[in-house]
C-alpha positions in Angstrom: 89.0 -71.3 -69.2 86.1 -72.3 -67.3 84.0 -75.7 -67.9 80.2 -75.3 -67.6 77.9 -78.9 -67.1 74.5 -78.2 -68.5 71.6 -80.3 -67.8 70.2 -81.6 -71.6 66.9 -82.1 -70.3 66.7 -78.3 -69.2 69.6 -76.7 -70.5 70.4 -75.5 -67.1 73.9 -75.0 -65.7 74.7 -77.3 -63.6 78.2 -76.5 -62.6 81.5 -74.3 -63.7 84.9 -75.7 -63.4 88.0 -73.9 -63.5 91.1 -75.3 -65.7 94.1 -75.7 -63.8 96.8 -73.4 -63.8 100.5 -74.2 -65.2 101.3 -74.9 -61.5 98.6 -77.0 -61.1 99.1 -79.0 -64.1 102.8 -79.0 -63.2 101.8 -80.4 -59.6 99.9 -83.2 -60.7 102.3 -84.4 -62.8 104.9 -84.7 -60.3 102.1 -86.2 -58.2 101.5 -89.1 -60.9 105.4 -89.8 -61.3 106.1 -89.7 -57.7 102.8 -91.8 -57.3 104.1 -94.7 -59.9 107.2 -95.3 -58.2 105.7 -96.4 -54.9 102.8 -97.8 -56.7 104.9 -100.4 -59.5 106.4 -101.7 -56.8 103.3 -102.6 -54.4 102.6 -106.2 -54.1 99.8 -107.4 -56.5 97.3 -108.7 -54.0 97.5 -105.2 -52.5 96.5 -103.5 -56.1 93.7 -105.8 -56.2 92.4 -105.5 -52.8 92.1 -101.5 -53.2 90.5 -102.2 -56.4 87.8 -104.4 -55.0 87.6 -101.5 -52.4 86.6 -99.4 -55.8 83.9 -101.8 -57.0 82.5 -102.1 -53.7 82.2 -98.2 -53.0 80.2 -98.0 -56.6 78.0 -100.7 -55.9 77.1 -99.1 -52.8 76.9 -95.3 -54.1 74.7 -96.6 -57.5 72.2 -94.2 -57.3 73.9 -91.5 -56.5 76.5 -91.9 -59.5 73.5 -92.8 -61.8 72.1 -89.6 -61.1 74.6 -87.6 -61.5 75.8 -89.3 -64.5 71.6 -88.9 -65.6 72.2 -85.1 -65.2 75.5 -84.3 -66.9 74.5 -85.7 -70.2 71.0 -86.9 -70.4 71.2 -90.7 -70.1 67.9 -92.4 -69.0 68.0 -93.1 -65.4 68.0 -97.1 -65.5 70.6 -96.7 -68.1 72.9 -94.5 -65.8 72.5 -97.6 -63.3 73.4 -100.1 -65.6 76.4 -98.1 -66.5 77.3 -97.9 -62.6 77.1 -101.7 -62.5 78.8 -102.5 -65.6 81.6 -100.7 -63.8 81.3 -102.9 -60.6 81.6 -105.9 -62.5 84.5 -104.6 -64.5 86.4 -104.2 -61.8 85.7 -107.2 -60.4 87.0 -109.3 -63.4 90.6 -107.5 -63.1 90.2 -108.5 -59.7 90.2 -112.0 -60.2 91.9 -112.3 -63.6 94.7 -109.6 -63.2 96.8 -112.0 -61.0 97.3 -115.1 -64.5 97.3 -112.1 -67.1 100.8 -110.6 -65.6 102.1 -114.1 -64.9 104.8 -114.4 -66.3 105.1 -116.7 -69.4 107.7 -118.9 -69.6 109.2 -119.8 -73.3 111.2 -123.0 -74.1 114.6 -121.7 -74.2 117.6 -123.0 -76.4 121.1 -123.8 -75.8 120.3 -124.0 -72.2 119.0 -120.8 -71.7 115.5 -120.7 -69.1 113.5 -117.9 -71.0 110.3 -116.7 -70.1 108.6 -112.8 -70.6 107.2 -110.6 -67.6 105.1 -108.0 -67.7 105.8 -104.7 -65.9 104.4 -101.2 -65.5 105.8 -98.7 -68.0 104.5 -95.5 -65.4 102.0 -92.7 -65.8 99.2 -93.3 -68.4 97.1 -90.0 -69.8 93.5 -91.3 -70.5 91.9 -88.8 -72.6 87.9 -90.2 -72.3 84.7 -89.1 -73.9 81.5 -88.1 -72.3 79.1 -90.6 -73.5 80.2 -93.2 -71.3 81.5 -91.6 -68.2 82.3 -93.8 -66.1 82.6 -96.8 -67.8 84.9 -95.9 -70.3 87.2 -94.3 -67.8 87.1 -97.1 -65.3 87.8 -99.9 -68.3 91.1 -98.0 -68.5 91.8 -97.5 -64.6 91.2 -101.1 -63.7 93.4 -102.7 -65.5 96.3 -100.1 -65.6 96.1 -99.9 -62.0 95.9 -103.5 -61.4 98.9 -103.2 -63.4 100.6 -101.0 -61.0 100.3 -97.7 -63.2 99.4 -94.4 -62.5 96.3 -92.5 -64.2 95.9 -89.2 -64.9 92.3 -88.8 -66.2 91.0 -86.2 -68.5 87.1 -86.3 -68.6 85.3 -84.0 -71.4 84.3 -80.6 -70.3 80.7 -81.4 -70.6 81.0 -84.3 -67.6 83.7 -83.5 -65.2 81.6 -84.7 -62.3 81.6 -88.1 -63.1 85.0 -87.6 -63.6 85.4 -86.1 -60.0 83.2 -89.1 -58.9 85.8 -91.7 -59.9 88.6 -90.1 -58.1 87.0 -89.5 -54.8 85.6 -93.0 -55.0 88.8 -93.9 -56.2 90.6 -91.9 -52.5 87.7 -93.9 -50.4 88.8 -97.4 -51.7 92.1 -97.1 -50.4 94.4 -96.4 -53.4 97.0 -94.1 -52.6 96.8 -90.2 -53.9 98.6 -89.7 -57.2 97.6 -93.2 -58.6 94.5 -91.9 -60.2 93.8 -88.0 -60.8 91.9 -85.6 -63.1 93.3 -82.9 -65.5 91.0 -79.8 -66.7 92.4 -78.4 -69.7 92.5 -77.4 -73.1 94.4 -79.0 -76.4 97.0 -77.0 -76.3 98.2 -78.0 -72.8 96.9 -81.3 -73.4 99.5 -81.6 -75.8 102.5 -80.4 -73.5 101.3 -82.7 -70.7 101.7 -86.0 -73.5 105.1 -84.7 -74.6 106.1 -84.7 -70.8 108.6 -87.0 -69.8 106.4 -88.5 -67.1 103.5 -89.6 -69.5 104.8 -93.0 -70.8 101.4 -93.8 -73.1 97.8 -92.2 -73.6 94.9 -93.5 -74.4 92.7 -91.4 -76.5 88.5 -92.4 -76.6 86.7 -89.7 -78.9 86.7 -88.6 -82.6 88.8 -89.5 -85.4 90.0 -86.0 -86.4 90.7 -85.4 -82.1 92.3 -88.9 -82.3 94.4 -88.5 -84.9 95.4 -85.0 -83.3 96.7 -87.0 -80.3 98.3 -89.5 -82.0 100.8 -87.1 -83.9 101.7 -85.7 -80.9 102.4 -89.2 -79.1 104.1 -90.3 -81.9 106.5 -87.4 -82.4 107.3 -87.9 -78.4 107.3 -91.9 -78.7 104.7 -92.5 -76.2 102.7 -95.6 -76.6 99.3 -95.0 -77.6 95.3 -96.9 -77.9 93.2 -94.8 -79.4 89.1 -96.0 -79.8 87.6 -93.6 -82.2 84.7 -92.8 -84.6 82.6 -95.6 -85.9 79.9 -96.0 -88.9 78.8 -99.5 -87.7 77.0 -101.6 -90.7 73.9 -104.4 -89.6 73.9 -106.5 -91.9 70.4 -108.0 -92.7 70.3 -111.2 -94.8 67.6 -112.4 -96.9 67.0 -115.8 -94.5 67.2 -113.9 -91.8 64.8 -113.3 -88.7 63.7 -110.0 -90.2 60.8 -109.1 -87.3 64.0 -109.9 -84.4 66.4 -108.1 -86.5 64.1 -104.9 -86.9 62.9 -104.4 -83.3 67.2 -104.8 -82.5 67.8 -102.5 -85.0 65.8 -99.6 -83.3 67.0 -100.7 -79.9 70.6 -100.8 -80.7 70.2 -97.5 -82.8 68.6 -95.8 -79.8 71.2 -96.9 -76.6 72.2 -93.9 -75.0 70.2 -91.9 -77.6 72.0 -93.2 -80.1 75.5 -91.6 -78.5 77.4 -94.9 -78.8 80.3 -94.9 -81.3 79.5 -99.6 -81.5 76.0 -98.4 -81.7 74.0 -99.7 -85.6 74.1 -96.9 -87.7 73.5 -98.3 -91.5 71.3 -101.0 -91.7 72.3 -102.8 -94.4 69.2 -105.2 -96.2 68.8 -107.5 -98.5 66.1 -106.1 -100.9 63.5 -109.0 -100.4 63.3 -108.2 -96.8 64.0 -104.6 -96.6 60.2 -103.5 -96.6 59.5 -105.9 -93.6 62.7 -104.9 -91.6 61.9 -101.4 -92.3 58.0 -101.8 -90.7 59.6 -103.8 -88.0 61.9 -101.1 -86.9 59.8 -98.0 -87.9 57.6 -99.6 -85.4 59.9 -100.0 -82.3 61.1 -96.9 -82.8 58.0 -95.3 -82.4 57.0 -97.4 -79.5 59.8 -95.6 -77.4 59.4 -93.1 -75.1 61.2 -89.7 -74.8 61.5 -87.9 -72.3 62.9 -86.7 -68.8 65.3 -88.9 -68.5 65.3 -89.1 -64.8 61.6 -90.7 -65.3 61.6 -94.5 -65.0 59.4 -94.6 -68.0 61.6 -92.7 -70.4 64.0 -94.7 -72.8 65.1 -92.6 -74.9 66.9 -89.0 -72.9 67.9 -85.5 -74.8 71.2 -85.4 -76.7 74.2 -84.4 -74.9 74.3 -81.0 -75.8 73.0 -78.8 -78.1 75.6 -78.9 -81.0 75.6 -82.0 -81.4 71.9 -82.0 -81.9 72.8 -78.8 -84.5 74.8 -81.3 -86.6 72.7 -84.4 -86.5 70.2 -82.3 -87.9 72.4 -81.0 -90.3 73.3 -84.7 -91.2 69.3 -85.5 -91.5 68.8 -82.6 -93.8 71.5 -83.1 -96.1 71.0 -86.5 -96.7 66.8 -85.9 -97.5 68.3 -83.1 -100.1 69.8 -85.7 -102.0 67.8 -88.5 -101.8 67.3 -90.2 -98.8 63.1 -91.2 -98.3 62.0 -90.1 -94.6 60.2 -93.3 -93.0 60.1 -92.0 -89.3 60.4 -88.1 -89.6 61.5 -87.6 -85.6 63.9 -84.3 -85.7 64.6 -81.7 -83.3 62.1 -81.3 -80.6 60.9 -77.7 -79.3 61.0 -76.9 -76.1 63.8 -76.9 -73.0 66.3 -79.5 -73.6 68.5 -80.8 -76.2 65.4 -83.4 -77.7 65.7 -85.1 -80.9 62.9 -87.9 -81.3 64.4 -91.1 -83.1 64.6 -90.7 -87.2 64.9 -93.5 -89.8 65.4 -92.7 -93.7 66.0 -95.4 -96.1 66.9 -95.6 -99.9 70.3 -94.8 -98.4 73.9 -94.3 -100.1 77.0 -93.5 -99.6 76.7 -90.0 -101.2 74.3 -89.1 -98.3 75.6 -87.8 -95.3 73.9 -90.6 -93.3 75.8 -93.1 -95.0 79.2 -92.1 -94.8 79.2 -89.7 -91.8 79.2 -91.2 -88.0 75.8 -90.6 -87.0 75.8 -89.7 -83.2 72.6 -89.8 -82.1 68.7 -91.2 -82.9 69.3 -91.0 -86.5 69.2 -94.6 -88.7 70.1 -95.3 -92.3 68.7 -98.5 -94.1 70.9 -99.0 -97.3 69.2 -101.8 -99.3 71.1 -104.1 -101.0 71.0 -107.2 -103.7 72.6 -109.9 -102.6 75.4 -111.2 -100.2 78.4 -109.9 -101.8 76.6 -106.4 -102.2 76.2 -106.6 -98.3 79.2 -107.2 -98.1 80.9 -104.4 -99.8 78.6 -101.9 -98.6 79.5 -102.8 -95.2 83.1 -102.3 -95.8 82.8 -99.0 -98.0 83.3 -96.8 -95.3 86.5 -95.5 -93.5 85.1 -96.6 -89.7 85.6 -100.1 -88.9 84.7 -100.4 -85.1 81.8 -102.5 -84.6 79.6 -104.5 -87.2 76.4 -107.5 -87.1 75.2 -109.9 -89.4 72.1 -111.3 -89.3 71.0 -114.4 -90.4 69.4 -117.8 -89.9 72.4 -119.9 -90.8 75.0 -119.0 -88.3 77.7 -120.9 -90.4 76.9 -118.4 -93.7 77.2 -115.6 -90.9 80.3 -116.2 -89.4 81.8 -116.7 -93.1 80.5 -113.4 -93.6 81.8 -112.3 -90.2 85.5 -113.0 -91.2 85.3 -110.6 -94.8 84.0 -107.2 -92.5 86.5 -104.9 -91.7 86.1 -104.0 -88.2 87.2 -105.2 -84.7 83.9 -106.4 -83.7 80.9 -108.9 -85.5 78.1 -109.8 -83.7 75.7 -112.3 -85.0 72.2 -112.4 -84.3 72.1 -109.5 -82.1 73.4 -106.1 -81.0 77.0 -105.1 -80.4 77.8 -104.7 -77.1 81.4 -104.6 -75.2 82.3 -107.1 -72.7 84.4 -107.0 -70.4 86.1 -110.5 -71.5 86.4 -109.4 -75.2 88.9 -107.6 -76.8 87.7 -104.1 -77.7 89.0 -102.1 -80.4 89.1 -100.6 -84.1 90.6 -100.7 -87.1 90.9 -98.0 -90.0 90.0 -94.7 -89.0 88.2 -96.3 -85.6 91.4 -97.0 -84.6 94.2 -98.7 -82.6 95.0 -100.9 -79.9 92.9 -103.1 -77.7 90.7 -102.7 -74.1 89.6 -105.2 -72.2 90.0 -109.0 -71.4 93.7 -109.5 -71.3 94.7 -107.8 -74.7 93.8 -104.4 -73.1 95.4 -105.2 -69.6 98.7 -105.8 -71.6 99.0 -102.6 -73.5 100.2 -100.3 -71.1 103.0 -103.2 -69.7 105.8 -103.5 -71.1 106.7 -107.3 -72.1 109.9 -107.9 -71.0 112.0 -110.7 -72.1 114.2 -112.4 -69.8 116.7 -115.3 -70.6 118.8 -116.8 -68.2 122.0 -118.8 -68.6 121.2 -121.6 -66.2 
């Protein structure tokens, strides 16, 4: 099997990539065991310090990851950059925090016992990560793992193996030892002997539902500890007293981050019918106002698609829902030419029945479902499997967060777009999901929390 990178502006190759051999596969496994021995039992402080090593190298080397990141899979140029950064300062944060989230927690014990729980490395973690965040989903997952004094063994999607190659040679500069973080080219089939190994302890799975749920029967049948971020049909929420000129110029911008290649990004906008025609000029207009293009021009906001399939099924999604329904406001579509274009879209007069509404949506494609009512907003934000990210918008923050408490998902932003952060918990629930990242939940589940009591 051989992996080709193609450039979605030009649809040139870019790079081939063998898979490893059953040797090689079988080598870097014993490299990643061998690797977390030495590594669980290296001071703390030392972990860090090779870790700010890591932060420091892509600070330094931001535009040359950006670019590279810019040609794999289309992402504007300043967005690339902002991806390096978020990086940096992800790194940073485990830095400083990872020392008071693996103190250990002392309990009040009883009948003289001194109790307290510790957290400690459970070995060699198999990330499985996506290619629409490249570096930064990988490196939310190698911070604090490593900083927990695990191993990594890093499986970046065919389509964006460079970046993938980036992280472990800037990995290899910082310092940290060979072993502690590595990348695997393979297929499913090998994937899936490689998490019933012995020397895999968890995984952690970023990607589809149906790919997520493939890994997590395999896991599961092995007893291997698993996070899995998946698929996600976000709802924005758009409430009659809301700031509906604000809300419809975020809509479009959140709809269009990373060309709409986010699985937190808004997909069905969700409006209360007195506003709906004023959200719907508001973000008909934004949309417009953005400009496609090479992404590797400073201009350009919105880049090609990642490749060309998943242009092939957007379109598909687009098509089937005007079928059966849904109105065309902004026609956008698939653009001629070289690259894998698709200029931004909006239909509204939205249901569930149309592929728009219940299918994840991934890429420039929006959905406005209008509503009557809170409690209608409400239920159409829940009717879907997905239950990743969400928003509610609205002038009275109190009425929002209410309303923030009855969504189903693992994220509610009010009063603007979802982002993740570093400092926040990051996760799904339903078919988006599992587990936690970030902030201190994510740190923790790849420890084990061991409990000690002592007979003092």
């Amino acid at each position: 099997m051989t992996y080709r990178s193609i450039d979605p502006s030009t649809g040139s190759l870019l790079a081939e990539r063998p898979a490893h051999t059953p040797a090689e596969v079988e080598q870097l496994l014993a490299t990643a065991h061998a690797a977390s021995v030495r590594w669980r039992t290296t001071p703390l402080d030392e972990r860090v310090a090779g870790l700010a090593a890591l932060a420091d190298v892509f600070e330094r080397d931001v535009e040359q990851l950006a670019l590279l990141l810019t040609s794999e899979m289309g992402k504007p140029l300043g967005q690339a950059r902002a991806e390096v950064m978020k990086c940096v300062d992800g790194i940073r944060y485990y830095v400083a925090n990872a020392e008071r989230f693996l103190a250990p927690r002392a309990v009040e014990g009883l009948g003289g016992l001194r109790d307290y729980v510790r957290y400690d490395p459970i070995g060699t973690v198999l990330a499985i990560m996506p290619w629409n965040f490249p570096y930064w989903q990988p490196i939310r997952m190698i911070a604090p793992v490593v900083a927990g004094g695990n191993t990594i063994v890093l499986k970046s999607a065919p389509n964006t193996m460079g970046t993938g190659e980036a992280i472990v040679a800037a990995v290899r500069e910082a310092g940290i030892p060979e072993g502690v973080v590595q990348t695997l080219r393979a297929e499913p089939d090998v994937i899936a002997g490689v998490i019933a190994d012995v020397r895999i302890q968890g995984v952690s799975f970023t990607g589809s539902t149906r790919g997520g749920r493939a890994v997590a029967a395999v896991a599961g049948a092995n007893g291997k500890r698993t996070v899995l971020e998946l698929g996600g049909s976000d709802p924005y929420v758009v409430l009659a007293d809301a700031d509906v000129e604000r809300a419809g110029r975020t809509a479009a911008d959140a709809r269009l981050v990373n060309c709409g290649q986010s699985c937190i990004s808004a997909k069905r906008f969700i409006v209360d019918r007195t506003v709906a025609d004023a959200f719907t000029e508001a973000m008909a207009a934004q949309l417009t106002a953005n400009v496609m293009g090479d992404p590797r021009d400073a201009a350009t906001t919105v880049g090609p698609m990642a490749r060309d399939d998943l242009r092939d099924e957007l379109e598909r999604q687009v098509a089937r829902s005007v079928e059966a329904g849904a109105r065309v406001v902004v026609p956008g579509g698939r653009v001629d030419g070289p690259g894998f274009f698709f200029a931004p879209t909006l239909l509204t007069g939205v249901t569930r029945e149309h592929a728009v509404g219940d299918e994840e949506t991934f890429g420039p494609a929006g959905a406005i479902i209008v509503v009557d009512g809170e409690e209608e907003a409400v239920a159409a934000a829940n009717d879907t499997e997905y239950g990743l990210g969400s928003a509610v918008w609205s002038a009275d923050v109190e009425r929002a967060e209410r309303i923030a408490a009855r969504i189903d998902a693992g994220m509610v932003t009010i009063n603007a777009m979802n982002i993740s952060d570093v400092r926040m918990p990051f996760g799904g629930v339903k078919a988006s999901g599992h587990g936690r990242e970030l902030a201190e939940e994510g740190m923790r589940e790849f420890m084990n929390a061991k409990s000690i009591r002592v007979n003092v």
